[in-house]
PARO-459398 format. One record per residue (C-alpha): residue in one letter; y, x, z. Coordinates in steps of 0.1 Angstrom, whole numbers, padded with zeros to 4 digits, always signed. Example, Ala and Ser with C-alpha at 12.3 -4.5 7.8 and 13.67 -1.06 7.14 Angstrom:
2
A-0045+0123+0078 S-0011+0137+0071 
***
This chain:
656
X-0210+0140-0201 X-0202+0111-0225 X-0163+0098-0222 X-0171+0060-0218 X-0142+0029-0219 X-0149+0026-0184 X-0156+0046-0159 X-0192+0059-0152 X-0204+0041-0122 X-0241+0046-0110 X-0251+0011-0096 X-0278+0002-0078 X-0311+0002-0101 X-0319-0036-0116 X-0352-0045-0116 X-0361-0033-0149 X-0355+0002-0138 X-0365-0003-0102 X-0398-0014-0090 X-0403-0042-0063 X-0429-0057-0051 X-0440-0063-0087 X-0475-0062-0101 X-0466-0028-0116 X-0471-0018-0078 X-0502-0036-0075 X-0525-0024-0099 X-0543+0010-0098 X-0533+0036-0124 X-0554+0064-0138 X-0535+0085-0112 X-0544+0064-0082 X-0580+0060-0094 X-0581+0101-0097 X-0567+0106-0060 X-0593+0079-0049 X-0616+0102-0063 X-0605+0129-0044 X-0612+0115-0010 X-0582+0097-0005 X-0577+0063+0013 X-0578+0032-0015 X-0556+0014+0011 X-0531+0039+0020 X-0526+0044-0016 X-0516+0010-0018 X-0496+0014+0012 X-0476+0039+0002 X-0471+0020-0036 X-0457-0011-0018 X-0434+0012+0011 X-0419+0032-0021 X-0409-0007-0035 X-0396-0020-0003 X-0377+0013+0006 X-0361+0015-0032 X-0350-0021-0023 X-0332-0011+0010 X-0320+0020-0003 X-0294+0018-0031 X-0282+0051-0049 X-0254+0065-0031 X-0220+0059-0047 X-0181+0062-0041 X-0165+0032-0041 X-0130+0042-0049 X-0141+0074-0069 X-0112+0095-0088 X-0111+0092-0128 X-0097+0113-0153 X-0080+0100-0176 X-0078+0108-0216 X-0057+0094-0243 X-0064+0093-0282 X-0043+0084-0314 X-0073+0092-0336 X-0060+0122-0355 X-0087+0140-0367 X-0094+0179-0379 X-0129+0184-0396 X-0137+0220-0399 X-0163+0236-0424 X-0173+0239-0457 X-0154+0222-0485 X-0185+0201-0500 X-0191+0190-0466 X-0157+0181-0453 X-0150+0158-0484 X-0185+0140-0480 X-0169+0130-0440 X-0135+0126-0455 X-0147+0098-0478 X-0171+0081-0454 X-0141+0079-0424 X-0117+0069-0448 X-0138+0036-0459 X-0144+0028-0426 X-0125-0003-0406 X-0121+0013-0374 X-0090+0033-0372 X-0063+0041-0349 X-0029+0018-0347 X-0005+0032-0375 X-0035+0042-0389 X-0055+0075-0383 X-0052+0108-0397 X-0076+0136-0413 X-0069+0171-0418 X-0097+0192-0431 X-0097+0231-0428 X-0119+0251-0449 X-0132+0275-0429 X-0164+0286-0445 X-0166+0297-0487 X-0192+0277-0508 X-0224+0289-0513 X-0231+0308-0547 X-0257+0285-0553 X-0240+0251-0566 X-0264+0220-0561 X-0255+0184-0579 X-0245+0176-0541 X-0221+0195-0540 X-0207+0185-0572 X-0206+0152-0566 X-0194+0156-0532 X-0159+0174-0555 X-0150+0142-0563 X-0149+0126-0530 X-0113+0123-0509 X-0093+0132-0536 X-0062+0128-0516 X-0073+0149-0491 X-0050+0178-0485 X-0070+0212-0476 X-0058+0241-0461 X-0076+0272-0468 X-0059+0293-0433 X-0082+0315-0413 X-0086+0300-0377 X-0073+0319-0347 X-0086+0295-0322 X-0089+0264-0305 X-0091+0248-0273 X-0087+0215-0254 X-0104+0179-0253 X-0103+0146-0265 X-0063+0140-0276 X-0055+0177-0268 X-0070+0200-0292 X-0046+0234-0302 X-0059+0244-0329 X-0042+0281-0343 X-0043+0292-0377 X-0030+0324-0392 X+0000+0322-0413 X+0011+0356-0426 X-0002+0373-0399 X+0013+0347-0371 X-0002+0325-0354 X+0011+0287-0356 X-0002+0257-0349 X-0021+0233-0377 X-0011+0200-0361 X+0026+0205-0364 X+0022+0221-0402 X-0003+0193-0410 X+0011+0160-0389 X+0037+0170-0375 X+0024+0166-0337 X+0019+0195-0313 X-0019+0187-0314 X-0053+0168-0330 X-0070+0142-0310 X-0107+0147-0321 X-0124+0176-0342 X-0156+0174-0366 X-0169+0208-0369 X-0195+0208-0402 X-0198+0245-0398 X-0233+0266-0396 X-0218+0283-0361 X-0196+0262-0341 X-0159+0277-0341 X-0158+0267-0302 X-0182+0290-0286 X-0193+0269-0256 X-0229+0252-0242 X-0212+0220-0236 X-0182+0209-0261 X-0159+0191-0250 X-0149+0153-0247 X-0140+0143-0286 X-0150+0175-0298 X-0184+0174-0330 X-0205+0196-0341 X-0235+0188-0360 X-0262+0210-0369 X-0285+0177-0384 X-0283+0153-0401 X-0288+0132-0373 X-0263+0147-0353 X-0237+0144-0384 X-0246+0101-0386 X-0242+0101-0349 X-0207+0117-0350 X-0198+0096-0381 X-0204+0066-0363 X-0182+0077-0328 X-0152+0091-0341 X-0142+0057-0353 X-0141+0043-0320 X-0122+0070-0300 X-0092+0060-0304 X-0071+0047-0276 X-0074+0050-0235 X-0107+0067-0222 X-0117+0078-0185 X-0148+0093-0168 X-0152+0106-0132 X-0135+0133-0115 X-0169+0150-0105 X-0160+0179-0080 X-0143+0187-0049 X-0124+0220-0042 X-0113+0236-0010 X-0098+0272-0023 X-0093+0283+0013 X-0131+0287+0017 X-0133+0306-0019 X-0152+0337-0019 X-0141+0350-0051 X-0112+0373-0048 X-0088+0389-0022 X-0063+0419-0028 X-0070+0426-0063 X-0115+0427-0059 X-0133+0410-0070 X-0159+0387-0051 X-0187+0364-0061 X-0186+0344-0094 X-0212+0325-0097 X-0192+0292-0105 X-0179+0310-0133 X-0210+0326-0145 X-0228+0290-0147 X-0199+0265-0158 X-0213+0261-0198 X-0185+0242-0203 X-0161+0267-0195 X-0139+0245-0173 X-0139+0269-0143 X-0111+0298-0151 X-0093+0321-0122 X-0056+0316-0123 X-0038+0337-0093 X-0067+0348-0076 X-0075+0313-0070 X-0106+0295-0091 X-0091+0263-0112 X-0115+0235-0127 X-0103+0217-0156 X-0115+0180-0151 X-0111+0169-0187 X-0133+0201-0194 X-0155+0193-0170 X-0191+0172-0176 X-0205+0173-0144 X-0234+0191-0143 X-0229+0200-0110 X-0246+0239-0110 X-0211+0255-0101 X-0217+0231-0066 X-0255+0242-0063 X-0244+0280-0068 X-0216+0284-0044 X-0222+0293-0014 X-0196+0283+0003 X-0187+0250-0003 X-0154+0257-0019 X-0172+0236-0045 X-0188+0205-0042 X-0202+0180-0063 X-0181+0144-0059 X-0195+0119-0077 X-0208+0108-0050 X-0205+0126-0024 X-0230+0149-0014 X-0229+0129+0024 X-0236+0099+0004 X-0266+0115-0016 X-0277+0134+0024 X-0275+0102+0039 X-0296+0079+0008 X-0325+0105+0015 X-0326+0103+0051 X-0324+0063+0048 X-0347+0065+0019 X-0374+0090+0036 X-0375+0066+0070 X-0373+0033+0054 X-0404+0049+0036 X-0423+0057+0066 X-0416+0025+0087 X-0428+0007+0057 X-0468+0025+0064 X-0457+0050+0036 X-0473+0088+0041 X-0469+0121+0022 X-0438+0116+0007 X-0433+0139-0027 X-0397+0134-0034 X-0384+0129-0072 X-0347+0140-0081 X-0339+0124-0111 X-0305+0117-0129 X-0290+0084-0136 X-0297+0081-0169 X-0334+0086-0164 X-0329+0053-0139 X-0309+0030-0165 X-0337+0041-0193 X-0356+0017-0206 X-0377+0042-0229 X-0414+0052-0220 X-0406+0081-0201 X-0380+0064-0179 X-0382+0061-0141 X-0398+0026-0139 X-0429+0036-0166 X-0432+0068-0148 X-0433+0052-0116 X-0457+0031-0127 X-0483+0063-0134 X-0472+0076-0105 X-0494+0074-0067 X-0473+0056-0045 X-0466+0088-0027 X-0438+0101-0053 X-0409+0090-0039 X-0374+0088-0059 X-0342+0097-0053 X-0310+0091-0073 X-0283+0118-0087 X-0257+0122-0107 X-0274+0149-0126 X-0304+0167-0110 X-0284+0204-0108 X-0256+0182-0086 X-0276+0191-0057 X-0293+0221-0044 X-0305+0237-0010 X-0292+0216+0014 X-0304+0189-0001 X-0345+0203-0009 X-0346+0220+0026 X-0334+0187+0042 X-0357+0169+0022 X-0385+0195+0035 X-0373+0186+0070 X-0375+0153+0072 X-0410+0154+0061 X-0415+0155+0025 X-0446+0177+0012 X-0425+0185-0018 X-0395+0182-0041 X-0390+0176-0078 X-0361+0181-0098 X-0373+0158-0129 X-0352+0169-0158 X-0352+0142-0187 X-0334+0161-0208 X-0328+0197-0219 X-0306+0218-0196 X-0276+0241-0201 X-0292+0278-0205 X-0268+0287-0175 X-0275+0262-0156 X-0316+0266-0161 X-0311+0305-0151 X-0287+0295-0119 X-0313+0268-0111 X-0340+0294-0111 X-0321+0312-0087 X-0318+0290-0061 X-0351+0277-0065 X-0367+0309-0062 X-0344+0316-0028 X-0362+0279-0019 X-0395+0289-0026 X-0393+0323-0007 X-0385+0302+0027 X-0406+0282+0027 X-0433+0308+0018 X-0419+0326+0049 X-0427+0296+0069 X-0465+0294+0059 X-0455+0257+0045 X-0475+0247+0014 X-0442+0225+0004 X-0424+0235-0023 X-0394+0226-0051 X-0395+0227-0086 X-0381+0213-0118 X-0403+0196-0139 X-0400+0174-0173 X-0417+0140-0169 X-0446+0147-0190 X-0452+0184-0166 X-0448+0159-0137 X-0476+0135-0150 X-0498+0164-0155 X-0491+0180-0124 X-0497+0147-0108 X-0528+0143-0118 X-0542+0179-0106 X-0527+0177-0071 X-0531+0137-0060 X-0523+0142-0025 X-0503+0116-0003 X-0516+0132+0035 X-0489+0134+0059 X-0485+0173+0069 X-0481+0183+0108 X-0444+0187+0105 X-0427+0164+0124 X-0394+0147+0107 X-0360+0164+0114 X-0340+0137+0134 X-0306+0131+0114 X-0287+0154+0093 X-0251+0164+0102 X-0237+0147+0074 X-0200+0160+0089 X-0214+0199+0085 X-0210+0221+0055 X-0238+0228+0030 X-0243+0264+0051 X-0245+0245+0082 X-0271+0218+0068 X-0290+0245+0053 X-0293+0262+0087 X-0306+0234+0107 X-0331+0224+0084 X-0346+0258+0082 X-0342+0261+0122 X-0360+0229+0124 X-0389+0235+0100 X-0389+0272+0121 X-0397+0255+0155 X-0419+0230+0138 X-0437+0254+0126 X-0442+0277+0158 X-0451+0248+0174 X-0481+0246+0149 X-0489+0282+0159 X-0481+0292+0121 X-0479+0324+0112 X-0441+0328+0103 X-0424+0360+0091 X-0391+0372+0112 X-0371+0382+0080 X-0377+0367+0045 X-0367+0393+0022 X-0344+0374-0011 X-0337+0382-0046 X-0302+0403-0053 X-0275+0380-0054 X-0289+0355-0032 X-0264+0341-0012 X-0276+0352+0025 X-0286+0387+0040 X-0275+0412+0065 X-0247+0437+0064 X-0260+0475+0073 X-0232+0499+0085 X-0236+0537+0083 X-0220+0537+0123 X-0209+0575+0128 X-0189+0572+0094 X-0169+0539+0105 X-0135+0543+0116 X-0135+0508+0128 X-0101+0501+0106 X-0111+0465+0104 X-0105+0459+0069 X-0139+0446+0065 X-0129+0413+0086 X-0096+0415+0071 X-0110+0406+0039 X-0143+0390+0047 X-0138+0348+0032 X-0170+0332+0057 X-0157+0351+0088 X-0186+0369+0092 X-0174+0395+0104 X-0151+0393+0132 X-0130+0420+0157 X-0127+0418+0192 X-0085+0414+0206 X-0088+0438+0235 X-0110+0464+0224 X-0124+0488+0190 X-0155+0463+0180 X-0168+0452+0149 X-0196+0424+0152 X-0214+0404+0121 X-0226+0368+0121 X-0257+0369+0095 X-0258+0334+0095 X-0219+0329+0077 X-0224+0361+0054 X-0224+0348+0018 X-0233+0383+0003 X-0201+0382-0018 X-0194+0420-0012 X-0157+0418-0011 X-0162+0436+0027 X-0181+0468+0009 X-0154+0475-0015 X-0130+0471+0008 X-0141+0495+0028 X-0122+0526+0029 X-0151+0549+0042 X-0178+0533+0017 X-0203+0524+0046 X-0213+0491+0046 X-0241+0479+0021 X-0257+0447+0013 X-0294+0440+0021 X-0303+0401+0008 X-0325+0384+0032 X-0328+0354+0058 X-0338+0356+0094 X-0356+0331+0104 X-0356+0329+0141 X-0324+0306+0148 X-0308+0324+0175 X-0312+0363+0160 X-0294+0345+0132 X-0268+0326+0146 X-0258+0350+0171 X-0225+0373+0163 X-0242+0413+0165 X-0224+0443+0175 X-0222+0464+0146 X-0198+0492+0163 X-0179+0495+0194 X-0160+0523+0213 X-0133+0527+0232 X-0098+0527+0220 X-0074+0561+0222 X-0051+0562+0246 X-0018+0581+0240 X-0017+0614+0255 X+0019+0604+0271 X+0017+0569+0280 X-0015+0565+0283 X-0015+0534+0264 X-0041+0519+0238 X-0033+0522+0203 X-0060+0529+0177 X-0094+0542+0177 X-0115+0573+0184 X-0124+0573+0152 X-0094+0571+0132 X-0073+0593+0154 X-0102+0618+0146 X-0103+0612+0110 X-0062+0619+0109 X-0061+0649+0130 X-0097+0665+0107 X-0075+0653+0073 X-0044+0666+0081 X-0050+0699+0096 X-0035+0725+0077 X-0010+0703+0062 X+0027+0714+0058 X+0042+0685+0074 X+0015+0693+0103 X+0022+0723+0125 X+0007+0722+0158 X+0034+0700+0172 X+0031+0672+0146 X-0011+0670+0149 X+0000+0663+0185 X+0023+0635+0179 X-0010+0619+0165 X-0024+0613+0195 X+0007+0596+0207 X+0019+0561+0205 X+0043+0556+0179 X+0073+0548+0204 X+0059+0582+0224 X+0060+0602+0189 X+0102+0592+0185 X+0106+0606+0218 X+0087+0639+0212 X+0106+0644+0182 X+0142+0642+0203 X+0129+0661+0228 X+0121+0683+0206 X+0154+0688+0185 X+0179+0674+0209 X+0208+0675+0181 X+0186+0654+0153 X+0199+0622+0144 X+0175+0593+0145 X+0193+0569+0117 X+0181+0604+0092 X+0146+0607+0111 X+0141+0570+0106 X+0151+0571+0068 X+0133+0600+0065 X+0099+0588+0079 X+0096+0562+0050 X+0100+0588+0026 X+0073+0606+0038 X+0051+0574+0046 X+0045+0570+0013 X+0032+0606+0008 X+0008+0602+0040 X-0008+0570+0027 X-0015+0587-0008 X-0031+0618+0014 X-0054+0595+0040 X-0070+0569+0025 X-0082+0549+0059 X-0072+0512+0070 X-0062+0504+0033 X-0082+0486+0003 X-0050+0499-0018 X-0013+0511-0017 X+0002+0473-0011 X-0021+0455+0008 X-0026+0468+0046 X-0062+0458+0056 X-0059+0468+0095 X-0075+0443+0121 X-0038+0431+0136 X-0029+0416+0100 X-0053+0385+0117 X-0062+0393+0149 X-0026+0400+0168 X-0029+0424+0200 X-0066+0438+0180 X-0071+0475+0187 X-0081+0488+0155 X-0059+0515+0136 X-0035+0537+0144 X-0003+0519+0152 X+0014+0540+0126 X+0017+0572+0108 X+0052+0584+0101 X+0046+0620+0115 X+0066+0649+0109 
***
């Protein structure tokens, strides 16, 4: 993203970028006159042309009205970086131009690459450029930041100190030009105020925008975090991360467990919201209920206007304010009135709940349009979740599918497969704009389910998904569970839950986000991960028993206080212990109020202030010898830490 003067605003498209009722709409294209020859109706063709105009009319791109900024400030100090030739070429070029910062802006230039062996008359001439320019010749440790925040480290003797306050005096530089072959910040996406140029196109570009970033500068703030619904990390493991494997601007860090998004790094790509599979983050610019409900106003104004077979197009903003040949209105203009478009921010912003929704409400297909290259990252996460796409719908015996296309492999495409038939699948009625992204995705797949079982399709039961995918089941090896409950302990989607008055352990496929935080915490090692989708709704939906039995009652009060399982476990583990004689295996089957009284029945004349101080000395030998109800030495993982009253673990193991 591009750090405008104002703030980045996507309005609703003028008519240069969106089509009416003009005669662009009228008149047949080679497209149209191809799908004509393929047996399909002249008229509807021109039906569904002018419903696309009328609905774009009714249907403006979503947008927040009051949507947060972020704010950046710039004095104009400047750092180039690269080769000495090079940086006094840019030097002398800045320093006769008329647009500088108040006061006047600064350059510092740090060699950081040695000139070649080969001399050219270049770079001779290029010596007597800048002849004031100061250079420092220090070997660069690092640097970080954005527009009027760049640290920038150098070594000095072996320590590390900051250029700005050698060179300026300031604690950092506002802008960097980087002239060198590799870029010294090792990111996809640079930051805000942040150059470097491999071309010579590139280096006239940058010359010509660092003049005029100096001074106040704000874009929008483009996510939305919840970190209570974070699926990355609990008691020291480590969960799912893929916001941080996709983010190629490397704005997404983990501080305290807890995933952080820098907004000034931040360009809004929007793949970290299309990856997660919780909705800890999501996109905000706008929000994704704006963009749910354009598409369902969009898909029926469509429809009531005569329009069938809608093929939806996702496209960016910039495609829309493009004026270029391959913008929206000239491709619109090649395409059947069938293609139908639909306004984002950027086309990664969105992902699942979006194109299954889209499916739903009656769309044959969906289109990501990319006008411009992608992040590497973000290509391989969209491939991902397109694939996970594809593989429903496949289940479903629906021809529909989503994919991301360039304009020119959309044209193409178009061409081959000129359709603009209405399938059997009857529109989904609304969209819970109020539910979360697993919630949508649900009932669009439960609704294109029934549609199609209606149909007498042939539907698979289980669809199986790539590894990683962020649904699936959970399979427990059941004699070799203890039911300790640190599974729903840990669990983030409360997928797994405990009942309060009885030993049982039940899943919720529907909520499991195949994070795998529940396998590792897992004391016995016996869950495993199995990446699929169910389609029937209710199978689904619908909490499973994994384990159940019934709790152990002390053998003196007869009261409930762990399970068969992990009394079992204790007394097998600890047999032939020292601390363990016949009498002390007993006192595991007993409560732990029944065990203090065994023990003074037992010895009369002990004192219990001793036996208590002594039974913490000796807890912390009994939890290094049985591993069970515990991901690690500080951080219990039995079912009462959430459920209170839950009948899961032994109360307590201070035996003697």
């Amino acid at each position: 993203m591009s750090v405008n003067h104002n703030d980045k605003r996507p309005a609703a498209m003028t008519d240069s970028a969106q089509p009416s009722t003009s005669k662009a709409e009228d008149k047949s294209t080679p497209l149209m006159t191809q799908a004509m020859s393929e047996g399909i109706d002249a008229d509807q063709q021109q039906r569904n042309r002018q419903a696309r105009s009328r609905a774009m009319a009714m249907v403006s791109p979503a947008i927040n009205l009051a949507a947060p900024g972020v704010e950046f400030s710039s004095k104009g100090r400047l750092l180039i970086l690269g080769a000495e030739h090079r940086i006094r070429m840019a030097a002398d070029v800045l320093s006769r131009g008329e647009s500088k910062a108040e006061g006047g802006a600064s350059i510092t230039a740090l060699v950081t690459e040695a000139m070649p062996q080969r001399i050219t008359i270049e770079m001779e001439q290029a010596a007597e450029l800048a002849p004031d320019l100061y250079l420092y010749r220090l070997a660069l440790t690092s640097i970080s930041g954005y527009l009027g925040q760049f640290a920038v480290l150098v070594d000095v003797d072996g320590t590390a100190q900051n250029l700005a306050t050698l060179a300026i005096g300031t604690e950092q530089f506002d802008l960097v030009l980087d002239l060198s072959a590799e870029s010294s910040l090792p990111v996809e996406l640079k930051p805000a105020g942040y150059f470097h140029v491999s071309d010579d196109t590139g280096y006239q570009q940058a010359l010509a925008e660092l003049p005029q970033l100096s001074g106040s500068f704000d874009k929008p703030r483009y996510f939305q975090v919840n970190p209570e619904a974070c699926a990355l990390t609990a008691s020291n493991l480590n969960g799912c991360n893929r916001c941080l494997d996709v983010c190629a601007a490397d704005a997404i860090s983990v501080i305290d467990g807890r995933v952080q998004i820098d907004a000034h790094l931040c360009h809004g790509v929007g793949a970290c919201a299309t990856v997660c599979p919780t909705s800890a983050i999501r996109y905000g610019f706008p929000r994704p209920a704006l963009v749910l409900d354009s598409l369902q106003r969009l898909m029926r104004q469509y429809r009531e206007q005569g329009g069938t077979g809608p093929q939806l197009l996702l496209h960016d903003a910039a495609l829309a304010e493009s004026g270029q040949p391959s913008g929206l209105s000239k491709l619109l203009e090649q395409l059947p009135g069938h293609y139908l478009p639909l306004q984002l921010e950027e086309v990664a912003s969105a992902g699942l709940e979006l194109w299954l929704s889209a499916i739903a409400l009656g769309a044959q297909s969906v289109t990501l349009l990319a006008s411009k290259p992608l992040p590497e990252a973000t290509q391989s996460a969209l491939a991902g979740e397109l694939d996970t796409a594809n593989r429903l719908l496949e289940g479903l015996s629906l021809s529909a599918q989503v994919r991301c296309l360039s304009p020119e492999q959309l044209l193409s495409e178009a061409g081959q497969t000129a359709t603009g038939t209405d399938t059997s699948i009857e529109p989904m009625a609304q969209i819970d704009l109020q539910a979360d992204k697993r919630q949508q995705i649900s009932s669009a797949m439960s609704h294109l389910y029934q549609q199609q079982l209606d149909q007498q399709a042939e539907v698979t039961q289980s669809v199986t998904l790539a590894n990683g995918a962020p649904f699936g089941n959970l399979e427990l090896v059941e004699q070799d569970c203890t039911l300790c409950m640190s599974c729903v302990t840990i669990c983030p989607a409360k997928a797994l839950t405990s009942a309060s008055d009885t030993p049982r352990l039940s899943f919720n496929e529907d909520a499991c986000v195949q994070c795998g935080l529940c396998t590792q915490a897992c004391p016995e090692s016996v869950l495993n991960l199995q990446p699929r989708y169910l389609l029937e709704p209710e199978t689904r939906t619908r909490p499973r028993v994994l384990k159940e039995e019934q709790p152990f009652h002390c053998i003196r009060c007869n009261k409930p206080f762990a399970t068969q399982s992990v009394v079992s476990l204790m007394i097998k583990k600890l047999a032939g212990h020292s601390m363990f004689d016949e009498a002390g295996l007993k006192r595991l089957e007993m409560c732990q109020d029944c065990r203090v009284i065994d023990m003074v029945q037992k010895d009369p004349g002990g004192d219990l202030f001793e036996y208590a101080k002594g039974r913490e000395q000796h807890d912390d030998e009994l939890n290094l010898t049985v591993e069970t109800g515990k991901a690690d030495n500080d951080q219990p993982l039995n079912g009462r830490d959430k459920n209170e009253g839950n009948v899961s673990s032994i109360d307590s193991l201070e035996v003697h």
